[in-house]
N, C-alpha and C positions, 0 to 999 in steps of 0.2 A: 246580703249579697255584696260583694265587693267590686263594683265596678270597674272596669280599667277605663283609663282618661284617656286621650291620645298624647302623643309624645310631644304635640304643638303647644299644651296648653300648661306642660309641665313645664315647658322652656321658662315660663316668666312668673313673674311674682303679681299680687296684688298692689294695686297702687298704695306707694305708703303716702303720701302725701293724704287720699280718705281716707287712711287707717287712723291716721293722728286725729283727724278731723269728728271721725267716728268714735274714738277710745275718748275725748274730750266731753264728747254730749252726753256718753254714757255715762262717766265718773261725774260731770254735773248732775243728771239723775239720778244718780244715785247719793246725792248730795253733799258731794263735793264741791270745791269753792277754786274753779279749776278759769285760768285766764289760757283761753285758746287763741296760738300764733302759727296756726299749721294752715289754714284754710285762705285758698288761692282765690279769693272770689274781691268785691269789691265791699265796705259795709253801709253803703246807700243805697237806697234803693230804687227801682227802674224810673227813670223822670218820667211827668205826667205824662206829658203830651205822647212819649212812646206806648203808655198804657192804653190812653185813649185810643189809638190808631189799631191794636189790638181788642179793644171792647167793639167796636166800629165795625170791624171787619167781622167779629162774632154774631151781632145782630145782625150784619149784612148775609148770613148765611154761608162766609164763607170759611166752611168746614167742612170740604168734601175734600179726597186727592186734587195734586196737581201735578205739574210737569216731576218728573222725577228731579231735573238740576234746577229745580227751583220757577218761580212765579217770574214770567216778563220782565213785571213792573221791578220786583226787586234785583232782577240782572241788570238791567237798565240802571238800577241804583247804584251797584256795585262797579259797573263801566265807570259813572260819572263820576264815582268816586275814587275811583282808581288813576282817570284821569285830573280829576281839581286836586289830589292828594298826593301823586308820587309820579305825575308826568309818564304815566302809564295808561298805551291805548290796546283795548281787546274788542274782540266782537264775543256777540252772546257762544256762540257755540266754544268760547274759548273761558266760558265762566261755568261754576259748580256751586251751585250753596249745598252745602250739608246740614248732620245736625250737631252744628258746634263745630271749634278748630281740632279735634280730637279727632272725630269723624272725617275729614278733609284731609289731615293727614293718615288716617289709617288707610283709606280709600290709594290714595297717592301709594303708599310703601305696596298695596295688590296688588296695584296696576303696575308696576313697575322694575320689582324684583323677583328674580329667579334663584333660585339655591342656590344660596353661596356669595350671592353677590354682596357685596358691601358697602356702608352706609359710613362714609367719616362722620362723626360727632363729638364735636367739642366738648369736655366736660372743662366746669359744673354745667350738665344740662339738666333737660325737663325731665322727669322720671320715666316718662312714656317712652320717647323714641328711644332707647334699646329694645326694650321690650314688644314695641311695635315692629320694631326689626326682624327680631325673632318669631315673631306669628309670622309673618312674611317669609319667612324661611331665611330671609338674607344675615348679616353677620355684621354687625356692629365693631366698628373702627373708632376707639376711642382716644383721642387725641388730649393727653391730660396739661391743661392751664393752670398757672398758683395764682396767689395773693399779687405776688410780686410786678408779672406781667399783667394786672390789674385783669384777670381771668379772659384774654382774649389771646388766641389763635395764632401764630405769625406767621406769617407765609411760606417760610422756613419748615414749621411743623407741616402746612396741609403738603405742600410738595414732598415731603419723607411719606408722608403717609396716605399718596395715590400709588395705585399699583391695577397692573390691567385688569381684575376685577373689581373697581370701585366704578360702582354705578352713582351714587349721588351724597352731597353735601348737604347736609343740614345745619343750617346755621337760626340764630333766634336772637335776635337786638331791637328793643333791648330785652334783658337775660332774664329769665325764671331759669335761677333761682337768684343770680346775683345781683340786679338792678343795672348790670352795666351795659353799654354802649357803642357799640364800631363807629368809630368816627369814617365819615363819608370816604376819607385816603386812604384810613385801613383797609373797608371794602374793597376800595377799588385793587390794595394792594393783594388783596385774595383772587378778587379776579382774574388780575395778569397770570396769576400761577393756572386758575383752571382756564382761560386761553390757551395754554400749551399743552392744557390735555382733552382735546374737544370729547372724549367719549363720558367728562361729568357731566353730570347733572346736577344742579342745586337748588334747596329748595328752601326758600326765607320765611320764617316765620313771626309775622311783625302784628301779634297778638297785642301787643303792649305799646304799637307804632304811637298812639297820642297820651300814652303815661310817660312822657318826658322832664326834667325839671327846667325850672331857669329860661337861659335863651337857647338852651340846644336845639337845633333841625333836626327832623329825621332822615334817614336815609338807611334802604337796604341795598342790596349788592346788585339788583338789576337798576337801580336809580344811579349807582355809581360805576355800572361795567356793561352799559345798555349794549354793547355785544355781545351777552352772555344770553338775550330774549326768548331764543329759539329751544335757549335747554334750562330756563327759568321757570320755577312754581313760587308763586307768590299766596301764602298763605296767610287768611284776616279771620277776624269772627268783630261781632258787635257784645260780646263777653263781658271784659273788660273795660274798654273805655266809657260804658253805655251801661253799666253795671245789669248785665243781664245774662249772669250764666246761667241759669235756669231755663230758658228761653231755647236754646242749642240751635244756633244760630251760625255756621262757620262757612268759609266761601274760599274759592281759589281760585286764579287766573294763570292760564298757562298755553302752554301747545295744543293746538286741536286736538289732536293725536290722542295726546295725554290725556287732556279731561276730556275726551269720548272716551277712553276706555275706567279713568275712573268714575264716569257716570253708570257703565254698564254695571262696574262691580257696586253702584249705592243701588240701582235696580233689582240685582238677586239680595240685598241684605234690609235696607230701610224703606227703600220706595223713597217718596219725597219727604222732606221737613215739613214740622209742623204747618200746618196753613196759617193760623192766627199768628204764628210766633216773626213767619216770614212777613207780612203783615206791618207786622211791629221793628222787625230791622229794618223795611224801608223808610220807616218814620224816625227811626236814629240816623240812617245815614243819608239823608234829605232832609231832615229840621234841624231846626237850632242846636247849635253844636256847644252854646256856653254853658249846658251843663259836666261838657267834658273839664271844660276849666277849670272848673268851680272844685270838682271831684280830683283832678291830679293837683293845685291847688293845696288840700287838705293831705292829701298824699306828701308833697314837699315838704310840708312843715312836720310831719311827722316824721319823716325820714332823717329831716337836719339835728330834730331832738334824738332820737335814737341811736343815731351814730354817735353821736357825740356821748350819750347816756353808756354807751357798752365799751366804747373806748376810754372809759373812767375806770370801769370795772379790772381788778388786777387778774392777765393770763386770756383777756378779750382783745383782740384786734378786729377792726371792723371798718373794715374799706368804703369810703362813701359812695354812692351809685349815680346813676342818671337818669331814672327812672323805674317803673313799673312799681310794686309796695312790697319789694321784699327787701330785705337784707343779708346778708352771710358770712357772720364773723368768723374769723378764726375763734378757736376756745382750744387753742391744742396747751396754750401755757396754764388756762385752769384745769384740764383734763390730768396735767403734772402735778399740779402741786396736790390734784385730788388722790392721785394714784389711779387714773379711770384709763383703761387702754383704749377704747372705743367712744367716740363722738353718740353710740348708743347709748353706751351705760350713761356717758353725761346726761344725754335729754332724760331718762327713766329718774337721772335726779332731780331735775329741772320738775318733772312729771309730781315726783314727791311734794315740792314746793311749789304747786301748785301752777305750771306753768306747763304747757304743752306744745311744742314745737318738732319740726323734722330734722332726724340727723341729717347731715352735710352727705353721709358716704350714699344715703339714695340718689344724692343727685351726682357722683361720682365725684364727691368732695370731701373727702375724709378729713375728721376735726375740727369741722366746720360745723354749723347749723345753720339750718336757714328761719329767719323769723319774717312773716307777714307781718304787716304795718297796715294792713287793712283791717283796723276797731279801732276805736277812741284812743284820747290820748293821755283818757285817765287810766285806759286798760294797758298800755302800755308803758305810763309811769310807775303802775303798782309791777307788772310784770319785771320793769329793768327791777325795783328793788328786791323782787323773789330772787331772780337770778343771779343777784347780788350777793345773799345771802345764802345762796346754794352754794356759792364760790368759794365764800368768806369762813362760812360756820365747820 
């Protein structure tokens, strides 16, 4: 029987970021000798004391439903932390935990968009929000950044590229896929532009807010343009820094408005987030936080060697970042001297040599590749040398 799908689900693709992730474990089982740099996740794993807090909560019984936007105690969490963190105050009815930052923002694009409406998105972005856009019915405004402008936005670009149907801005600092950063003046310098157009909306997504290097601060665009509060979504999850994708742990702060109606839409879809998992993000974001250190830390020093490692490499350019674990070299001068037209065919070479990574063009970065730096930094020394000799041979 031939099914027919509906026309929503034809719009988007599978995420290729798991495809990589997935075509890697498989060709290791089937025993292959494959080093995977596709996988968005952290490679430590959950700190005790967060586990404990979820073993705790298990024996305590508590696995039945709850609130649908989440447990009291961890809204309370997510306030406190909102405020000791980013100088941001909410009340509970103005908080949402989901399951995971994925779920927070899909919830956000229901609530929010009507056909046709459009979503500016900076590329290199996260592979999802276009395609999030289009399950929502609305239309993705892509705003294309290089190497050159160190992959950020200018003010210049988002003001060309409002127009009376732009409902909201999505922005993400620092950057999956490129590790970069809006300095707190750039913010503010995007702000002044959606000032002048009060019918944006913008929504920050600061998943990666404590994988910073060095002495950088953080800052999103409501910390640098605090007049923009009334039409701000601030989007977190305990993912990444807390190394707990697993977990689906994501949360937002915004307008009443807003997250009552994205509470309704997690109502008919998920109900609430796990119990133990919530459990367990109160205990990341209320305890000892020196395990984030320790983890972005190991992050830096891998990121210092890698840049440096690919920018040896002849036809690699490789911009240094400012946090989160990825990276996104240029490869358009090895793609030349390969004769390769596509940032794909290069990774399917890469793939040969035992190296598995995501083209640049899924993240709207064509000749690009993005490489995680989340695995050892033996796997990552034998990796620049495949890549090396992918180049080279």
């Amino acid at each position: 029987m031939d099914i027919k799908l509906s026309t929503r689900v034809q719009r988007i693709k599978p995420s290729p970021t798991l495809a990589v992730t997935a075509l890697a474990a498989q060709l290791k089982a089937q025993g292959r000798d494959i080093i995977g740099l596709g996988a968005g996740e952290p490679d430590f794993d959950t700190p005790e004391h967060i586990k404990e807090a979820a073993i705790t909560a298990l024996h305590a019984g508590k696995t039945k439903y709850t609130a649908v936007d989440g447990i009291p105690s961890l809204k309370l969490a997510i306030i406190d932390k909102f405020s000791r963190d980013n100088g941001l105050t909410y009340e509970a009815d103005q908080i949402l935990v989901s399951c995971g930052g994925k779920h927070s923002i899909f919830n956000l694009f229901e609530a929010l968009l009507d056909e046709g409406d459009e979503v500016i998105i900076p590329a290199p972005y996260w592979v999802s929000y276009p395609d999030m856009t289009l399950l929502a019915d609305g239309k993705p405004v892509i705003v294309t950044t290089d190497q050159a402008q160190g992959f950020k936005m200018s003010p210049e670009q988002l003001d060309a590229a409002i127009t009376d149907r732009t409902r909201l801005l999505m922005l993400n600092s620092p950057s999956n896929p490129t590790g970069v950063a809006y300095s707190r003046d750039e913010l503010r310098a995007l702000g002044e532009v959606l000032l002048r157009h009060p019918h944006v909306l913008v929504a920050t997504d600061d998943m990666y807010e404590h994988i910073l290097f060095g002495d950088r601060s953080f800052s999103n665009i409501l910390m640098a343009c605090p007049e923009l509060y009334d039409r701000t979504i601030v989007l977190n999850g305990v993912s990444k820094a807390y190394s707990m994708t697993g977990w689906r742990i994501g949360y937002a702060g915004g307008p009443k408005k807003l997250i009552g109606a994205m509470k309704k839409i997690q109502s008919q879809s998920t109900s609430n987030p796990t119990s133990i998992a919530q459990a367990a993000a109160e205990a990341a974001l209320m305890g000892d936080q020196s395990c984030v250190a320790t983890m972005c830390s190991a992050f830096q020093q891998r990121h210092d060697y890698l840049v440096e490692a690919l920018n040896a490499i002849p036809g690699v350019d490789c911009l240094p970042g400012d946090g989160t674990f990825y990276s996104l070299p240029s490869v358009k001068g090895a793609m030349e001297s390969l004769g390769l037209e596509t940032d794909t065919a290069f990774s399917e070479r890469l793939l040969e040599h035992g190296v598995a990574l995501v083209p640049g063009s899924a993240f709207g970065a064509d000749g690009h590749v993005r490489i995680s730096f989340a695995t050892s930094m033996d796997n990552l020394k034998q990796a620049v040398a495949r890549i090396r000799q992918a180049v080279e041979s």
